[in-house]
C-alpha positions as CSV (number, residue, x, y, z in Angstrom):
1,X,-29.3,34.3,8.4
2,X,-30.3,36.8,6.2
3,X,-31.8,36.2,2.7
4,X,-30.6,37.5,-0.7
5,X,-33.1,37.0,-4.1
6,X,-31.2,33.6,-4.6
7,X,-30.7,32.5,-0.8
8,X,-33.5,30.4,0.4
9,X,-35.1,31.0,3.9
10,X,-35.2,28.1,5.9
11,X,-38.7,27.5,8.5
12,X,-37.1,27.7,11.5
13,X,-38.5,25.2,14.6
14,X,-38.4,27.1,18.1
15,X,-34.9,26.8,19.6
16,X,-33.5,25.9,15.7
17,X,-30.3,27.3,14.3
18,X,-28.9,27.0,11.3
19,X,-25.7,28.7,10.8
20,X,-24.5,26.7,7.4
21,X,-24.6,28.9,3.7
22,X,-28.1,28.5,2.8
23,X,-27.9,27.5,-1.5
24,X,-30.8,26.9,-3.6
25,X,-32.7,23.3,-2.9
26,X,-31.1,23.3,0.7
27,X,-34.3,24.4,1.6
28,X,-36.3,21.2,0.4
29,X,-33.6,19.2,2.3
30,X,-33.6,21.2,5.6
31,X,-37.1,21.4,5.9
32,X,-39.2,22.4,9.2
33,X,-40.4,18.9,9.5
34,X,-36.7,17.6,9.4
35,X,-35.6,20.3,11.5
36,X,-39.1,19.4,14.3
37,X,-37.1,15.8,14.2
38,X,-33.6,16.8,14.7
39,X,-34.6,19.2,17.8
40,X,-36.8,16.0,18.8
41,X,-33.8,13.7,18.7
42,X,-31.1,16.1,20.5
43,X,-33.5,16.8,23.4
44,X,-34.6,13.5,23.9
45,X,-31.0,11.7,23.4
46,X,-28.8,14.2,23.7
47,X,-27.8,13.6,27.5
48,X,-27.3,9.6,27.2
49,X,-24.7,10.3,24.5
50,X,-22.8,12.5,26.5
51,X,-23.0,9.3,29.2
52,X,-22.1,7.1,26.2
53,X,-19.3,8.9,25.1
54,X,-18.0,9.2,28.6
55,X,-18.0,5.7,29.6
56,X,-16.0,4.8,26.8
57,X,-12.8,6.4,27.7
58,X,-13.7,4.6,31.3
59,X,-13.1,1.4,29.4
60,X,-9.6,2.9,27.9
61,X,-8.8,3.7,31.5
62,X,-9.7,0.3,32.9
63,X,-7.4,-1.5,29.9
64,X,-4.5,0.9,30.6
65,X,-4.9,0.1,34.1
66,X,-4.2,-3.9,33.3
67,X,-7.9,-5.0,32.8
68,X,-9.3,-6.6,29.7
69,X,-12.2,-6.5,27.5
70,X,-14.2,-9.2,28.0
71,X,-17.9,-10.4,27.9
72,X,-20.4,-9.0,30.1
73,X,-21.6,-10.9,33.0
74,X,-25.1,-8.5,33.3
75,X,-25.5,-9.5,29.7
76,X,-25.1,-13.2,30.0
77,X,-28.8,-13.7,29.9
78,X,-28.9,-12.5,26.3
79,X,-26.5,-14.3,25.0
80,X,-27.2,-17.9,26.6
81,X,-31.2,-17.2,25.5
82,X,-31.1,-19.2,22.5
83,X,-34.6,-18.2,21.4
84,X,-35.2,-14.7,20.5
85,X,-34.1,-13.7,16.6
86,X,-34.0,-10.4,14.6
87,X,-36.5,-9.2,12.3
88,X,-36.7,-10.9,8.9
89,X,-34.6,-9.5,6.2
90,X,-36.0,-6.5,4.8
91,X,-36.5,-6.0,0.9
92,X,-34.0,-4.9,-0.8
93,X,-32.1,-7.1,1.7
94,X,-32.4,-10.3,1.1
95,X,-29.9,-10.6,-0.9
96,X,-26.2,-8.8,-0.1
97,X,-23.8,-10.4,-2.0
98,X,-22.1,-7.9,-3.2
99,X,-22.1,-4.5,-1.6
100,X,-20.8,-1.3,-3.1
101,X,-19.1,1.6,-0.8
102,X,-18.3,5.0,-1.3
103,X,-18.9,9.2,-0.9
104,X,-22.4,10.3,-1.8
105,X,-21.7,13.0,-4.2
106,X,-23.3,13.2,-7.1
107,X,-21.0,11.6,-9.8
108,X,-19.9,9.0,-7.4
109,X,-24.1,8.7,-6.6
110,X,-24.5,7.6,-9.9
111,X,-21.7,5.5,-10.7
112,X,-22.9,3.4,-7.4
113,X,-26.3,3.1,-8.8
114,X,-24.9,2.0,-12.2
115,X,-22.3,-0.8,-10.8
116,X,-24.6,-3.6,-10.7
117,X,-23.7,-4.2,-7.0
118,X,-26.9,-5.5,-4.9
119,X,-26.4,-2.9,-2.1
120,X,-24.7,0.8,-2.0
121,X,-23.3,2.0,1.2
122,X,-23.8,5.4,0.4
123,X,-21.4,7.1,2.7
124,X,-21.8,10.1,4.8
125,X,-19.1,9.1,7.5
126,X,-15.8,8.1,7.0
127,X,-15.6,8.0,3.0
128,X,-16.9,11.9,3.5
129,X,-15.2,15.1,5.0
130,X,-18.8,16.6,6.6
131,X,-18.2,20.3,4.7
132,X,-21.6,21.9,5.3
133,X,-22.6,21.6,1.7
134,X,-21.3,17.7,1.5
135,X,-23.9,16.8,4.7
136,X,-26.6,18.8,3.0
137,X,-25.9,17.6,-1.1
138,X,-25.4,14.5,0.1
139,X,-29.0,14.1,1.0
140,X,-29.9,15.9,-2.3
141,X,-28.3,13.6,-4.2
142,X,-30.0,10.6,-2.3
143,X,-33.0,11.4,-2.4
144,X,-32.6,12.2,-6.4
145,X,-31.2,8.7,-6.8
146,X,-34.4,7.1,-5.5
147,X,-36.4,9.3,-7.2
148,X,-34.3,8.0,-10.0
149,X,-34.3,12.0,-11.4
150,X,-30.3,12.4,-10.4
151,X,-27.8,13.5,-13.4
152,X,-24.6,15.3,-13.7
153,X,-22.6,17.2,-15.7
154,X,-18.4,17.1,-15.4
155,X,-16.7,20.7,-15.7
156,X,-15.3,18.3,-18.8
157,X,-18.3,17.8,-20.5
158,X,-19.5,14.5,-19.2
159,X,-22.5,13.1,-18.6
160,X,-23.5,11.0,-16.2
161,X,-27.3,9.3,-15.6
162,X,-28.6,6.6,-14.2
163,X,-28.8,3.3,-16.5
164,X,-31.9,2.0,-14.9
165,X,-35.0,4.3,-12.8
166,X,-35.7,1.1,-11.7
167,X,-35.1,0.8,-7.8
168,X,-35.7,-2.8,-8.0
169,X,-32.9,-3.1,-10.3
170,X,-30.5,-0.7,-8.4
171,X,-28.4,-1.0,-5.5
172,X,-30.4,-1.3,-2.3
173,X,-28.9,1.9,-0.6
174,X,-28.1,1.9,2.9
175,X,-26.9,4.9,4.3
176,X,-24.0,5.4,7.1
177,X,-24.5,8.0,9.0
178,X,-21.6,9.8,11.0
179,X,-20.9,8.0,14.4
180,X,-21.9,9.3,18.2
181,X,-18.7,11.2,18.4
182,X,-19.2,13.5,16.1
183,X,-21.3,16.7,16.0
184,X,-22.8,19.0,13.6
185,X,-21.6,22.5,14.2
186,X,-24.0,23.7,11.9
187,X,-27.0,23.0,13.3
188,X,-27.9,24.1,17.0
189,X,-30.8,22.7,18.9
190,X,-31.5,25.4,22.5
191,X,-28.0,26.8,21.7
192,X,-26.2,22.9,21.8
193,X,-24.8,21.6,18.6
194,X,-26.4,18.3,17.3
195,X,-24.8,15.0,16.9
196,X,-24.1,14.7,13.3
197,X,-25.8,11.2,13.1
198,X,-28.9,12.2,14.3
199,X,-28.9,15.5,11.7
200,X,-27.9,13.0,9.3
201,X,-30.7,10.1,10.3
202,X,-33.2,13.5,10.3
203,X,-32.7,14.8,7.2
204,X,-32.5,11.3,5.2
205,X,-35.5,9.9,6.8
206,X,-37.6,13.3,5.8
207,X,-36.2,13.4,2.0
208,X,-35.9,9.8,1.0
209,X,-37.7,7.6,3.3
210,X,-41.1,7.7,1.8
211,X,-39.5,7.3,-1.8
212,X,-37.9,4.3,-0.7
213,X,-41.3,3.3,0.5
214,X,-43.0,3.3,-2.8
215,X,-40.2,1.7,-4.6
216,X,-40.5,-1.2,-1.9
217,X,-38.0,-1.1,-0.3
218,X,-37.1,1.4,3.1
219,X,-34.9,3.6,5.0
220,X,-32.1,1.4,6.0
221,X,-29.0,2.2,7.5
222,X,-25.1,1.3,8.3
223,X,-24.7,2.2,12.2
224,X,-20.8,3.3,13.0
225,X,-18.3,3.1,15.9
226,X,-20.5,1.3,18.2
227,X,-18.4,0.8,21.7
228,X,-21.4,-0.7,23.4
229,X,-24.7,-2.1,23.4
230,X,-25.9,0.7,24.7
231,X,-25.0,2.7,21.9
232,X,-26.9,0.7,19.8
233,X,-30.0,1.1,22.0
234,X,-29.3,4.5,21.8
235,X,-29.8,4.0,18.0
236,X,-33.1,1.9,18.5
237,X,-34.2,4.6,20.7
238,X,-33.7,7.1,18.2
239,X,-35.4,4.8,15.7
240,X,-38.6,4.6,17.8
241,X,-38.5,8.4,18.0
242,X,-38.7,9.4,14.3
243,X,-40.8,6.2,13.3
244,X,-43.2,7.3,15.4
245,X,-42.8,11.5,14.7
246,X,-43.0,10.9,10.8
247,X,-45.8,8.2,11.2
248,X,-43.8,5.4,9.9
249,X,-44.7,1.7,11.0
250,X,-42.4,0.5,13.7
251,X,-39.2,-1.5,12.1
252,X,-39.6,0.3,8.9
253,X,-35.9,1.2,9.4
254,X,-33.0,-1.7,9.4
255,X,-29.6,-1.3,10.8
256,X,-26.8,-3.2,9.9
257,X,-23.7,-2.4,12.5
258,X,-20.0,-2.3,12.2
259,X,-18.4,-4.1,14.2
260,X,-15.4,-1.9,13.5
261,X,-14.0,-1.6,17.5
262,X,-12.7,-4.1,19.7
263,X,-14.7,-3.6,22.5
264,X,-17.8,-3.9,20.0
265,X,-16.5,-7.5,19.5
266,X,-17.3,-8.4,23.2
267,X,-20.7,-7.5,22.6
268,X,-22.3,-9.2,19.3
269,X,-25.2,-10.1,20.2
270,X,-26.0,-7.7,22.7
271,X,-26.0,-5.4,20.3
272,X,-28.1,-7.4,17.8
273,X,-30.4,-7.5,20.6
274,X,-31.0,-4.0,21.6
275,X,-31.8,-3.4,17.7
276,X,-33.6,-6.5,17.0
277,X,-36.8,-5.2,15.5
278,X,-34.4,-2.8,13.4
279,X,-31.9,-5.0,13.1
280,X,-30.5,-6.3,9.4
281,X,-27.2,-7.7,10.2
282,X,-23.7,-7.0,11.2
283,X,-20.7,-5.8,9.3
284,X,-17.0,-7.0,9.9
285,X,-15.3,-3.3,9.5
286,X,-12.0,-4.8,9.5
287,X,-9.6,-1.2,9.0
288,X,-11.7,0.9,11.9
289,X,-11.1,-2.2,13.8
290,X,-7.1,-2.3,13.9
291,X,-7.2,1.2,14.4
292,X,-9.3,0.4,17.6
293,X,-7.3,-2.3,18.9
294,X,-4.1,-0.1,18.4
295,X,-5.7,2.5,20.5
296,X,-8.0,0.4,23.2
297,X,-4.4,-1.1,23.7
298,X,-1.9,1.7,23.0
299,X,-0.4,1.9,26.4
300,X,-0.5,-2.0,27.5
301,X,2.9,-3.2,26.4
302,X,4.6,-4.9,23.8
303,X,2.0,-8.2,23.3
304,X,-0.4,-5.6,21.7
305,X,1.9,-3.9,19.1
306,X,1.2,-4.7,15.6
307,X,3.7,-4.9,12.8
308,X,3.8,-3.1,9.7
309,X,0.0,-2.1,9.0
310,X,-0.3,-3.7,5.5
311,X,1.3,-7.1,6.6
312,X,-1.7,-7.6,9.2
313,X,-4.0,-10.2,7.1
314,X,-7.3,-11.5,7.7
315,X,-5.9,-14.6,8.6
316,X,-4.1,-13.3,11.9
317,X,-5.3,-15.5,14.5
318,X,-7.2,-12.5,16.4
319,X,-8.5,-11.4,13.0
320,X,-9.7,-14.9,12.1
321,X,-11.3,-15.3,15.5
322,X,-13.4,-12.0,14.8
323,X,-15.0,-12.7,11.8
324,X,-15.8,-16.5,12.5
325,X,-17.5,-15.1,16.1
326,X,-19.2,-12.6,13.8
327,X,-21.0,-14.9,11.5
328,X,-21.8,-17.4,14.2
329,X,-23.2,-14.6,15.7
330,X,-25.0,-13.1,13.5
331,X,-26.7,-17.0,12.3
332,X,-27.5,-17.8,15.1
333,X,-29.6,-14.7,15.5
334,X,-31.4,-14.7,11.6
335,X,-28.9,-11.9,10.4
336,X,-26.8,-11.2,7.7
337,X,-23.3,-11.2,7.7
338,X,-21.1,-8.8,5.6
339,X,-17.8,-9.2,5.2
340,X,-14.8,-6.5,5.0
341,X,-14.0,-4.5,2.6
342,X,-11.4,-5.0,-0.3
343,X,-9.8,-1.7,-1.1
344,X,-8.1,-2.7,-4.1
345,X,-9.2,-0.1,-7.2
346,X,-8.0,-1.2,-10.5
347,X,-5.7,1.2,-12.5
348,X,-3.6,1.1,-16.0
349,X,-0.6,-1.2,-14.8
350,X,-1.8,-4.5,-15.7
351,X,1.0,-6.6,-13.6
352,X,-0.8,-4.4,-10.3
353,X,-4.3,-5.6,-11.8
354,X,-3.6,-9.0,-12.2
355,X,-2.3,-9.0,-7.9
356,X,-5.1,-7.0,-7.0
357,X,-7.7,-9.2,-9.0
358,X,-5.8,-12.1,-7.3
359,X,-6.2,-10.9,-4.2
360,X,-9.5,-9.7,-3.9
361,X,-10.9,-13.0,-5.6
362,X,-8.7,-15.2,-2.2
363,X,-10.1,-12.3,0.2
364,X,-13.9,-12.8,-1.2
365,X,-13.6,-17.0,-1.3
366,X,-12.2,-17.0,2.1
367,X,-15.2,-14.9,3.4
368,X,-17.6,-16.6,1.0
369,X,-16.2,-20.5,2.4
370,X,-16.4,-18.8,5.9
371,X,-20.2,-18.6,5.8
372,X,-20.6,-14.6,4.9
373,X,-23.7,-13.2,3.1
374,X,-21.6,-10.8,1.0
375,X,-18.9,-8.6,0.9
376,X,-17.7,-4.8,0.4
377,X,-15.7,-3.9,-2.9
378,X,-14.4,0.1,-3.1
379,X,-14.9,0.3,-6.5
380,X,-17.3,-0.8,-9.3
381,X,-14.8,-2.4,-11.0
382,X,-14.3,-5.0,-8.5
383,X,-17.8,-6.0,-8.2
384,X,-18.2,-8.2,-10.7
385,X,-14.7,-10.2,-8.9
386,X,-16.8,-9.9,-5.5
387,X,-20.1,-11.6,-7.2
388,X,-18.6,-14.1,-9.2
389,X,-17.0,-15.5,-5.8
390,X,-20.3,-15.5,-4.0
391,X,-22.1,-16.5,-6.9
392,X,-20.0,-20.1,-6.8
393,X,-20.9,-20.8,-3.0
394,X,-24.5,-19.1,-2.4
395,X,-25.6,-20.7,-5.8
396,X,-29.3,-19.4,-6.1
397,X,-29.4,-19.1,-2.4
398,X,-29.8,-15.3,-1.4
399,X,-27.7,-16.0,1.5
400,X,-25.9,-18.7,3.9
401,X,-28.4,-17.9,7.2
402,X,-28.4,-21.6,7.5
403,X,-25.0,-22.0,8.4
404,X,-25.1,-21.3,11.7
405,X,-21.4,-22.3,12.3
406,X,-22.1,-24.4,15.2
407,X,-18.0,-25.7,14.7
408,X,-16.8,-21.7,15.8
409,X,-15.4,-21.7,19.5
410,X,-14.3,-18.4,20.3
411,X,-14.2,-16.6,23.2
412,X,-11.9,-13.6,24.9
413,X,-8.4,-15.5,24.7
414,X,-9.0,-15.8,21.1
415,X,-10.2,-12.4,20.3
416,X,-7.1,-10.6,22.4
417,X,-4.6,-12.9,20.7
418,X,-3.1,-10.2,18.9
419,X,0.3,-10.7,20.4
420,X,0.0,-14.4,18.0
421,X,0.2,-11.8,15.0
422,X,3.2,-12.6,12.1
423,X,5.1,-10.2,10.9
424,X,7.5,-7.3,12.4
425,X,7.5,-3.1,12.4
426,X,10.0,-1.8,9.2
427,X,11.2,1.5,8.9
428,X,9.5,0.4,5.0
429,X,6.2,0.1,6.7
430,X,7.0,3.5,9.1
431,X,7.5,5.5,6.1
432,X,4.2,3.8,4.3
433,X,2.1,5.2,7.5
434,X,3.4,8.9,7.3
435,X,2.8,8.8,3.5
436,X,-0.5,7.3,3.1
437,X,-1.8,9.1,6.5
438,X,-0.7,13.1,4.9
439,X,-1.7,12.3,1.6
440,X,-5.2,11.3,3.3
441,X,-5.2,14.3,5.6
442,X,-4.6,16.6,2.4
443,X,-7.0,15.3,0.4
444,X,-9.9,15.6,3.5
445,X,-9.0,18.7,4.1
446,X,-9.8,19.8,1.1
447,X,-13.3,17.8,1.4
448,X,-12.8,14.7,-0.2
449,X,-13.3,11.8,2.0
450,X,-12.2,8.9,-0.5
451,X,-8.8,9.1,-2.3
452,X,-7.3,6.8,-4.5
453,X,-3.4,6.5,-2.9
454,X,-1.1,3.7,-4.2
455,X,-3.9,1.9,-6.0
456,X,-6.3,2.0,-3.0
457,X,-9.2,3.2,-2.3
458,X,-8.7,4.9,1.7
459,X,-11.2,6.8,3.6
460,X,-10.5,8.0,7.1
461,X,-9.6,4.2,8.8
462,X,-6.7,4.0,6.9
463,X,-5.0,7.4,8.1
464,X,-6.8,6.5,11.7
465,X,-4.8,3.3,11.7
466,X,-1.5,4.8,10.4
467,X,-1.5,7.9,12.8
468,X,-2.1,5.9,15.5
469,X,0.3,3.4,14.6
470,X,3.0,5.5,14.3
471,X,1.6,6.8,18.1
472,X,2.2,3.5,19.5
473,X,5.4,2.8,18.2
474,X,6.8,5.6,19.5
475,X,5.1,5.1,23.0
476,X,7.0,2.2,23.2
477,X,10.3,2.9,21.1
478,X,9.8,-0.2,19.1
479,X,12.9,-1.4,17.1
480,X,12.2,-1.5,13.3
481,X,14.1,-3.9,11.1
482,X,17.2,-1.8,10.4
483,X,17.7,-1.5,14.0
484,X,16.6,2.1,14.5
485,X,14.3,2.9,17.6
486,X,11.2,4.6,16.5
487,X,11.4,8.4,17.8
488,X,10.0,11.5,17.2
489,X,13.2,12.6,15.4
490,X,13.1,9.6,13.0
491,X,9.4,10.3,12.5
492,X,10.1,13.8,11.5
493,X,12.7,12.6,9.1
494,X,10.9,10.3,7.7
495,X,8.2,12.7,7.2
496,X,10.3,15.2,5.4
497,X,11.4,12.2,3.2
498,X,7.6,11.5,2.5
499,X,7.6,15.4,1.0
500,X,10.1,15.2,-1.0
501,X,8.1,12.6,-2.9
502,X,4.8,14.3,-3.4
503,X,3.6,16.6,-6.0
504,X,3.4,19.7,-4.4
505,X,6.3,19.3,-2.0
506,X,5.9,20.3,1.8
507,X,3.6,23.6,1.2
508,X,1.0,22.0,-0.6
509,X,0.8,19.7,2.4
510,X,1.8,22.0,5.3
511,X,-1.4,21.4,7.2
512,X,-2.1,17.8,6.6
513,X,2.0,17.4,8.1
514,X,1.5,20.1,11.0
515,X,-1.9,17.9,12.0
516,X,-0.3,14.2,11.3
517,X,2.7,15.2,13.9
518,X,0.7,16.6,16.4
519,X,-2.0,13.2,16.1
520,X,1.4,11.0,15.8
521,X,3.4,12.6,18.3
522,X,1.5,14.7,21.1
523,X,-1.2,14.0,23.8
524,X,-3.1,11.2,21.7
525,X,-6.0,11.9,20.4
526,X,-9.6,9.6,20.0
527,X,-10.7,10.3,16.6
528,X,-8.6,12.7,14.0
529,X,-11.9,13.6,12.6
530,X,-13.1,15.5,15.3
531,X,-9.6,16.8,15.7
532,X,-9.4,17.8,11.7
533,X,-13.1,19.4,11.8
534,X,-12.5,22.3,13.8
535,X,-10.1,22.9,10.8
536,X,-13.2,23.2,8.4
537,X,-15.1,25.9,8.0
């Protein structure tokens, strides 16, 4: 790339490319020691996540073809060794009750590190469209926050800063990282590109991880999209890797993992176990994990078709049995468990405050009574809500690890009971998935991975869930509650219906509609992200 009087020049490893626009500080970010670890990484771990990756559309296969997910027998020797635990909580996490989510960009940076939550989950995945300069800024802006030197200025005027430079005050931030399945197109390692995790795990570990260091606490991490335990050894392995290339003590990095997939749900422990010195806890990512029902199961009949998206409660007898299996789990094993997240974002209708308040006060006591260690809230002003509820249970306790909820019985029956699910498909809940999954699509297009829609905060699980969704019911022509049969033709309609609605009208959303109907109604599709990146530049 060539370099202009304002472009800096970037210190290029042997068999290193970088083809992204090169702006002033990248170079700080993408520097030749994180570039040495990211061609580390990809050589070392590049071919076992092509196997990973593979073998999870073997399990698809296997459920289309009539078999189920269940629990591995090769495992069984983890699982009944009631002995072995994880590390002991980290600092900075010993305490989770209320956790904090959102994009890493540089006003929602500091309004994270101002919302008095205990942890951030400073989101480079699904909360974040990965535009060149959001993966690199992103890191900027991290490792600015920690340094506690991070400001901004609004085109408005406004200022934003940090209320406290002191990190033992702040959030603990944990950093998500984009998922196996995703690459960085960006980056090339011996002309291949690299997995965006591991370009993501590179470059944070190399700009922030010594600053988290000296404000004791550490590089800690939210792992995504896990399938298998493999994948999380996969993780470990990579952890090992850097540790040991940057001269960092072995478990200096903690993972906590979604459980956000339904074959992940099988495999609990396993996968505490494969990460057990890194490990810090588990996460019930209730959205990602509807979506990945709906499409482990999209082809198996009628028992595994979910009504309307939004009527689909924690309290759904499969839903229930996942989050009581996943703080047994985690208990049993010394780690924390984090509950789901609560979407709701308030706005200026008080009558919508009041329900949301409502229910994200039920939502937090039922996983609060339930035995978790703390929760997610979108927004900061529903973390006050969240801590008040945990506050009343934990008490001065940092967390419930001694509830080891001995009284949980669940096993396969229970997690697949989804066909036990209340409530039925409406053409009201149709037109709620084409609406909220183009005004998504739009808005990530345009690089903005968190939007406010309809008093919610969504990210990309929400329009996962609602494209695919709208997939199944077509696959199986399911009857809505006016009697129509759910067809391309009535999804098109309905979609046109959706336009009419929207500021802008249909060519302000042209390609967010042209991608939703080919994700909703052509050869299905794993992830819309990957589909929706080669869209971005």
């Amino acid at each position: 790339m060539a370099a202009s009087a304002t472009t800096p020049t970037l210190d290029l490893p042997e068999g290193v490319l970088v083809t992204g626009e090169l702006r002033p500080g990248y170079e700080q970010i993408l520097s030749r020691t994180a570039l040495e670890l990211v061609a580390t990484l990809h050589r070392a771990l590049e071919p076992v996540r092509r196997e990973r990756l593979a073998a999870r559309a073997l399990v698809v296969q296997a459920v289309a073809e009539g078999a189920d997910l269940h629990l591995l027998p090769e495992t069984r020797h983890v699982r009944d060794d009631p002995d072995w635990r994880v590390a002991p909580p980290a600092p900075g996490l010993v305490d989770r009750r209320v956790e904090m989510t959102g994009p890493t960009d540089r006003r929602m940076t500091i309004n994270a590190m101002n919302s008095g939550a205990r942890v951030w989950l400073a989101d480079q995945e699904d909360a974040n469209t990965p535009l060149w300069a959001n993966v690199v800024e992103g890191q900027i802006n991290l490792r600015d926050a920690v340094a506690g030197t991070i400001s901004f200025t609004s085109p408005t005027g406004k200022e934003y800063a940090l209320e406290s430079t002191d990190q033992q005050r702040n959030p603990t931030i944990v950093m998500r990282p984009r998922g196996w399945h995703l690459e960085e197109k960006h980056v090339l390692v011996d002309g291949q590109p690299v997995a965006g995790g591991l370009v993501d795990l590179a470059l944070y570990l190399c700009a922030s991880a010594r600053l988290q260091l000296d404000a004791g606490k550490g590089p800690y991490l939210y792992l995504p999209k896990l399938e298998h335990h493999l994948e999380a050894r996969l993780w470990n392995d990579a952890f090992l890797l850097a540790q040991d290339a940057l001269d960092l003590p072995r478990g200096t990095i903690r993972a906590t993992c979604l459980i956000e997939t339904y074959p992940a749900a099988f495999q609990m422990e396993e996968i505490l176990y494969e990460l057990r010195e890194h490990a810090a806890g588990l996460n019930a990512g209730r959205w990602d994990y509807l979506f990945s029902v709906i499409k482990t199961y999209r082809t198996r009949g009628t028992e595994y078709v979910l009504p309307d998206r939004n009527s689909v409660t924690m309290t759904a007898p499969f839903m229930r049995a996942y989050t009581e299996l996943l703080v047994r789990t985690c208990h049993r094993r010394g780690a924390h468990a984090i509950g789901g997240m609560s979407a709701f974002i308030p706005s200026r209708d008080e009558e919508a405050n009041a329900v949301a308040y409502a229910r994200v006060t039920a939502d937090k006591r039922r996983e609060a009574d339930d035995g978790f260690d703390g929760s997610w809230v979108a927004h900061p002003g529903m973390v006050e809500t969240c801590r008040e509820v945990f506050d009343a249970v934990l008490g001065d306790s940092p967390h419930q690890l001694h509830r080891t909820r001995e009284d949980v019985r669940v096993g396969p029956a229970e997690l697949l009971d989804v066909a036990a699910t209340p409530g039925r498909a409406t053409r009201a809940g149709l037109r709620s998935d084409i609406d909220v999954a183009v005004q998504y699509l739009a808005a990530w297009l345009t690089g903005k991975g968190a939007v406010a829609i309809h008093h919610l905060m969504e990210d990309a699980a929400t329009a996962e869930i609602s494209r695919s969704q709208v997939w199944q019911w077509v696959h199986h022509g399911v009857v809505l509650d006016t009697g129509e049969q759910v067809t391309p033709e009535l999804v098109r309609t309905l979609t046109d219906e959706v336009l009419t609605g929207l500021t802008g009208g249909p060519d302000a959303h042209r390609q967010a509609v042209d991608l939703f109907l080919e994700l909703a109604l052509g050869e299905y599709v794993d992830f819309l992200t990957v589909r929706a990146s080669a869209s971005l530049p």
